[in-house]
C-alpha positions as CSV (number, residue, x, y, z in Angstrom):
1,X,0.0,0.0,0.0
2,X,1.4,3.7,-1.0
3,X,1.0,6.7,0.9
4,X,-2.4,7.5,-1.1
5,X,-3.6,4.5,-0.8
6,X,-3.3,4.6,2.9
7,X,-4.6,8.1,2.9
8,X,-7.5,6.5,0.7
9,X,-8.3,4.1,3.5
10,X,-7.9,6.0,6.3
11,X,-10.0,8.7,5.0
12,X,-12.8,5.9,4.6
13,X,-12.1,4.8,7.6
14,X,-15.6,5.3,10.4
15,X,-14.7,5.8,13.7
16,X,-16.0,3.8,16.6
17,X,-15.6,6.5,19.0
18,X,-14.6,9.9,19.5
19,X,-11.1,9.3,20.5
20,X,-10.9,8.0,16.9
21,X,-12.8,10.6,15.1
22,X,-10.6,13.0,16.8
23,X,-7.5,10.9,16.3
24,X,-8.7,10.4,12.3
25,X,-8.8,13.6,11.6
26,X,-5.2,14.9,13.2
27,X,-3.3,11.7,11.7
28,X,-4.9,12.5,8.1
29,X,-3.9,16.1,8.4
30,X,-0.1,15.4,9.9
31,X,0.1,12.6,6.3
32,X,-0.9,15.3,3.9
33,X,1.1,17.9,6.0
34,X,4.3,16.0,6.6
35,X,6.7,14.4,4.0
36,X,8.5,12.6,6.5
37,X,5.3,10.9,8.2
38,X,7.1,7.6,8.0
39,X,10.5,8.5,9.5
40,X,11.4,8.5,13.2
41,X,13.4,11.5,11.9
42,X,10.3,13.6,12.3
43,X,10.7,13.9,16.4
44,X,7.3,15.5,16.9
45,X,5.3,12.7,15.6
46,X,5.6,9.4,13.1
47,X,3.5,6.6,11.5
48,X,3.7,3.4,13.3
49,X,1.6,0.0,13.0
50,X,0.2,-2.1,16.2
51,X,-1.3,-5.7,15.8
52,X,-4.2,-7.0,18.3
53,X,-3.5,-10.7,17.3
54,X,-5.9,-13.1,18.4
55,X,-5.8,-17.0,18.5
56,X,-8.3,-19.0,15.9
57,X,-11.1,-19.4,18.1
58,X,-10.7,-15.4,19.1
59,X,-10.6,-16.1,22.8
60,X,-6.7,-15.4,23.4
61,X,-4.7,-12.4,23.0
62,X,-1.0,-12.3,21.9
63,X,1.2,-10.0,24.0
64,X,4.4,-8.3,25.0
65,X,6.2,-8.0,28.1
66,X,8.0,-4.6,26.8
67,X,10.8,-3.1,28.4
68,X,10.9,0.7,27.7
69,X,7.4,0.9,29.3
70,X,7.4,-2.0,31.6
71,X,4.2,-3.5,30.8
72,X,2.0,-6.1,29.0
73,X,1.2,-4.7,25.7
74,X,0.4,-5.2,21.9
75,X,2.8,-6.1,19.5
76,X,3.9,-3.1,16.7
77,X,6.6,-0.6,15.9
78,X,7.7,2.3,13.5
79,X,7.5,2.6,9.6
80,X,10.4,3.3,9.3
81,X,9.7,4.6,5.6
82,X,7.5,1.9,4.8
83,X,4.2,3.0,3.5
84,X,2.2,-0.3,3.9
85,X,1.5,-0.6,7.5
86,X,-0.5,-4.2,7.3
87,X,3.1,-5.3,6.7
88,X,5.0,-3.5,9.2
89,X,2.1,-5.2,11.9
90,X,3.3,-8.1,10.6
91,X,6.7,-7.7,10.5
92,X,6.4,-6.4,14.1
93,X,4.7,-9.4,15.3
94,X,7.1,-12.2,13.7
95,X,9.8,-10.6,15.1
96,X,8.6,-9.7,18.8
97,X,6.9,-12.8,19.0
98,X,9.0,-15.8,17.0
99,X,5.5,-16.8,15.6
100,X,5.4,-17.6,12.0
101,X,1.8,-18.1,11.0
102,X,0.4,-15.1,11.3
103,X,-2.4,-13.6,8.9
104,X,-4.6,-10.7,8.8
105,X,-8.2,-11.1,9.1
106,X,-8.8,-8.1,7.2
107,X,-6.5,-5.9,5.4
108,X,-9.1,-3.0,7.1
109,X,-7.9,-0.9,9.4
110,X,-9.4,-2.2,12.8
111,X,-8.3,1.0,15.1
112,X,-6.2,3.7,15.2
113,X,-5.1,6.2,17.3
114,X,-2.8,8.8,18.3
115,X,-0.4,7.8,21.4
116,X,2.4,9.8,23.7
117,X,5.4,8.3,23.7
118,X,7.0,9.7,26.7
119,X,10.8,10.7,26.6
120,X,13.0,7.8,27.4
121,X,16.9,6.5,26.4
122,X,17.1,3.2,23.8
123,X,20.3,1.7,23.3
124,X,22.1,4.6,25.4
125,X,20.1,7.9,22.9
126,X,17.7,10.1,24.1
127,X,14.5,10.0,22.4
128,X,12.3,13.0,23.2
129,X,8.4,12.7,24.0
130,X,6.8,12.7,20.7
131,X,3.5,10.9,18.8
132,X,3.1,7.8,17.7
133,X,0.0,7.9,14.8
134,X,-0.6,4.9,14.7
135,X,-2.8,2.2,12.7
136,X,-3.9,-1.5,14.7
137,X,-4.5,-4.5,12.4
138,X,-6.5,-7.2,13.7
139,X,-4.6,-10.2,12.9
140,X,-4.7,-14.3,13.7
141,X,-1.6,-16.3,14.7
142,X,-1.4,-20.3,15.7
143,X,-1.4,-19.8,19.4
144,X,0.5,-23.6,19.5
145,X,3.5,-22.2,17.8
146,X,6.6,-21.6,19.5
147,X,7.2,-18.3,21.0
148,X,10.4,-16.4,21.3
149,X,11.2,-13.2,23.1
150,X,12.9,-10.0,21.1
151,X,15.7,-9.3,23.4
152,X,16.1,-5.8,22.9
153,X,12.8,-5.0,23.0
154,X,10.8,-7.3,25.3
155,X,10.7,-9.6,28.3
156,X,8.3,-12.4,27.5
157,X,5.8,-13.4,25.5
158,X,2.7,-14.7,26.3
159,X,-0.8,-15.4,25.2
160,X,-3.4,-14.2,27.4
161,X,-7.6,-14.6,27.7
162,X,-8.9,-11.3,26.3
163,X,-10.3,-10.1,29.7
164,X,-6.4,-11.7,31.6
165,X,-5.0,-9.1,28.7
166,X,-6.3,-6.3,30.7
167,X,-5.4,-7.3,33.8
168,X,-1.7,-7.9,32.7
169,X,-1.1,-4.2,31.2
170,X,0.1,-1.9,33.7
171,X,-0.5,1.3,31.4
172,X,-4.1,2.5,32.5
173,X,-5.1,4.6,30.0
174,X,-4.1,1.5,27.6
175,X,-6.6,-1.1,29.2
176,X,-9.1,1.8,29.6
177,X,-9.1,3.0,26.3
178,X,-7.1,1.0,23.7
179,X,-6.9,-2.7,24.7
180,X,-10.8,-2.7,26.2
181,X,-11.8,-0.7,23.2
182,X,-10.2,-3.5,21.1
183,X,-11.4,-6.5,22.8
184,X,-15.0,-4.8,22.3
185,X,-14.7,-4.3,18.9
186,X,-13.4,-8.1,18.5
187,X,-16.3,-9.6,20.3
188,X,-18.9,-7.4,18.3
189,X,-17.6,-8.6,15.0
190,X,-17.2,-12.6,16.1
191,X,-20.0,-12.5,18.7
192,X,-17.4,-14.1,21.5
């Protein structure tokens, strides 16, 4: 997918809420206004891609135990110049997670949303507090595969019941708004 085409599809994109509607609107904006949407050269905000990925029977959750925010969390990353975010979830997830069969449901977006990254040091840089726009895939992986951890970025690896997910994150306003806001979604489209 090119940068118009993801333009395309985000601009057709309906919003399940108004963090969304509101998040729509500035991500579309910053694309069309920024050349460098896609590089974590741009310090004030950059595309990345997240992945809610779900076992086959869509009652297990694969997550992270990251280490720059010391939590439970979703598996996804930057662009890093790559236009096609379906494949950077993907990417993200193979290599976070060691799982190899992983597919999308639906090359749709299923959420997105603008997040604060907080200021923080990776591999001895500063990184200053910036945006992450970011796009969520919902995607399917064989929970019976072997899973590996990412040393550099995570702890563990581990899949959790969709309600166990939000008990595991300890990022609040993650459960509250993002992961629970997921999860709802999920069950509404395979009636869980």
């Amino acid at each position: 997918m090119n940068r118009q085409e993801l333009i395309k599809a985000i601009s057709a994109y309906v919003p399940y809420n108004a963090q969304e509607a509101a998040d729509k609107e500035n991500i579309l904006a910053f694309l069309t206004e920024n050349e460098d949407a896609f590089l974590r050269s741009n310090e004030m905000a950059h595309m990345t891609a997240s992945a809610w990925v779900v076992n086959r029977e869509k009652t297990k959750v694969l997550m992270v135990y990251h280490k720059i925010y010391d939590s439970w969390s979703w598996t996804g990353g930057h662009a890093d110049g790559e236009t096609d975010l379906l494949a950077v979830a993907l990417r993200e997830v193979r290599e976070e997670t060691g799982v190899k069969t992983v597919f999308p449901l639906s090359d749709d977006i299923f959420s997105l949303e603008a997040l604060t990254v907080d200021r923080h040091e990776k591999h001895g840089q500063y990184v200053p507090s910036h945006l992450h726009l970011n796009i969520t895939y919902l995607l399917e992986a064989d929970e019976k595969e072997t899973l590996t951890v990412c040393k550099d970025e995570n702890k563990a690896v581990a899949w959790f019941s969709l309600e166990d997910a939000l008990r595991a994150s300890t990022e609040p306003w993650f459960v509250a708004r993002i992961y629970r806001k997921l999860n709802d979604k999920l069950c509404s489209l395979y009636k869980n």
